[in-house]
C-alpha positions, 0 to 999 in steps of 0.5 A, a space after each residue: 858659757 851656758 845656753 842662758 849666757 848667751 842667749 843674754 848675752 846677745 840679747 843685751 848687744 843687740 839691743 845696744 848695737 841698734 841703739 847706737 846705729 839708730 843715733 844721729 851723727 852728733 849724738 853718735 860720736 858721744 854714744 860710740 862706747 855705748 856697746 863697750 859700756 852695755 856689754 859688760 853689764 849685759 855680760 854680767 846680767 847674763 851669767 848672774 841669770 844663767 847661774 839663777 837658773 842653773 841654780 834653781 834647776 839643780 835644787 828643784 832636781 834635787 827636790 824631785 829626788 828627795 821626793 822620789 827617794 823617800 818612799 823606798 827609803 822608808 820602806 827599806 828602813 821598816 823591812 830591815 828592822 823587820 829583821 830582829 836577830 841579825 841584821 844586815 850591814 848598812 854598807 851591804 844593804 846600800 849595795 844592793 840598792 845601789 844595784 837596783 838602780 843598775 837593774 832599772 838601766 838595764 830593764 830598760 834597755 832591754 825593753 826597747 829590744 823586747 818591744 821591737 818584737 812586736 810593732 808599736 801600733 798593736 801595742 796601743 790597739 791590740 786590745 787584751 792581747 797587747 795589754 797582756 804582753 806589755 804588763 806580764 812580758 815588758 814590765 813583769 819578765 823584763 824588769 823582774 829578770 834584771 833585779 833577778 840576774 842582779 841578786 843571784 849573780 851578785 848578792 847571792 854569793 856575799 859572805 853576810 848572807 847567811 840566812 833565809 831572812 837576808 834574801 827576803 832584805 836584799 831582795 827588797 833593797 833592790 826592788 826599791 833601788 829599781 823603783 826609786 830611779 823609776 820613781 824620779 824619772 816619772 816625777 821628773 817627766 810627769 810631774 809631782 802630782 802623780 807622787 803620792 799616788 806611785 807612793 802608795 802603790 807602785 813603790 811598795 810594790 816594787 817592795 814586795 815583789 822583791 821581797 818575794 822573790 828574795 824569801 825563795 832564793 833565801 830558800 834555795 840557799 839554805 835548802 837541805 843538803 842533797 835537796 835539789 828538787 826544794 833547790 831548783 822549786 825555789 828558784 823558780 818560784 824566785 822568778 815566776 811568783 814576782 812577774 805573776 804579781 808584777 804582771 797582775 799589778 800592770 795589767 790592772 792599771 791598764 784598763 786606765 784610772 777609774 774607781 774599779 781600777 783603783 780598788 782591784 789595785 788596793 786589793 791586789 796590794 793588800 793581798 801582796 802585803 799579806 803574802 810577803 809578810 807572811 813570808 817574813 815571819 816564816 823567814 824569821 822563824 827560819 832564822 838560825 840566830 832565833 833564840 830557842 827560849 826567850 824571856 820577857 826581858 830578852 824581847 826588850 832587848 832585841 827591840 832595841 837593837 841588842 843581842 840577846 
């Protein structure tokens, strides 16, 4: 029985039990299947509600989850048609985003052990030192080294990558599994007031930072042969160039929520879109499966999904 049954239920039998003692002795002879009577009405006006409310909490759930998806799932849509020449599998492209969600759990338990090292009261009076241990450390090092571990260890090795543009797309898949699990647990703990404001800027950063850190493993991948320095170069500027921007981002948005904020984030948005967009046209043209001549007609076909 859930928590609203018997809540219900002993509300109900209460206040039949009182109303039967509270009769006198001729009345109480008449009414004394009174509480046979009302608990089973009660019992069944208990369940009713409790599955109301069960119901209403699992559709509003749902909603927030909707709500919380939507952004990465459009993002991820518009970064995968990005990709012309090849595109990845649908299958492929869920497991990645699905392992994103697992690089969020993670994250965050590796946060709680990284913020041990430090106490809690330095973190919130620590001034500028703290704010940069908590952006550049717990959110950029920590979250950014879980989706990391998860694309080299895991993605790295499938058969459908097999070009410098499939990093930069499962790099993406993964930032936005991540943030649409960090998505729904804020709307679920904050509210949905504070959804178009992560719609805009926390989940496509989230976006780019992946894609970022995808297009150099894509690089390290397919580096020439006998290229260790480009090999280890691109690995590195795996990992330090998404915390860089991770950590850029946080930071900003701890100086609180003013103007001045806002705009140093837009900017510093733009400036990752304009960075990783660049990236996606140098992966393209990386492309192996890139026709070397193309004409006109060849470009309508590949705009609509064909081969050409």
């Amino acid at each position: 029985m859930s928590y609203h049954s018997r809540f219900f239920f002993a509300r109900f039998y209460e206040a039949s039990g009182a109303s039967a003692r509270n009769q006198n002795f001729a009345y109480s002879r008449r009414n004394c299947f009174a509480p046979f009577i009302c608990c089973p009405a009660s019992i069944a006006a208990a369940v009713a509600i409790g599955h109301a409310s069960h119901s209403v909490l699992r559709s509003f759930a749902m909603f927030i989850a909707l709500v919380a998806a939507a952004p990465s799932l459009a993002l991820l849509a518009y970064f995968y048609l990005r990709d012309r020449y090849e595109r990845e599998p649908i299958g492929h492209l869920a497991a990645a985003y699905l392992l994103g969600m697992f690089a969020l759990a993670a994250a965050q338990g590796a946060t709680f052990m990284v913020a041990d090292w430090v106490s809690s009261d330095w973190l919130h009076t620590g001034g500028e030192p703290a704010r940069l241990f908590d952006a550049f450390v717990l959110s950029g090092v920590v979250e950014e080294l879980a989706k990391w571990v998860v694309l080299v260890a895991a993605v790295y090795a499938w058969r459908e990558f097999d070009e410098p543009m499939d990093g930069l797309i499962y790099g993406v898949a993964i930032a936005l599994g991540f943030a649409a699990l960090e998505n729904f647990l804020f709307l679920s703990s904050r509210g949905l007031a504070i959804a178009w404001q992560r719609a805009i800027f926390a989940v496509p950063a989230h976006a780019l930072f992946g894609g970022c850190m995808g297009f150099y493993v894509g690089r390290a991948k397919f580096a020439p042969a006998g290229g260790t320095r480009r090999f280890w170069l691109a690995m590195i500027l795996s990992f330090v160039v998404p915390v860089g921007f991770h950590g850029a981002y946080d930071f900003s948005l701890l100086h609180g929520l003013g103007w001045k904020v806002w705009t140093a984030v837009t900017l510093l948005s733009l400036s990752f879109w304009v960075f990783v967009l660049r990236r996606v046209k140098r992966a393209e043209r990386a492309s192996p499966y890139r026709p070397k001549t193309m004409m006109p007609t060849d470009f309508q076909a590949l705009r609509r999904g064909k081969k050409v």
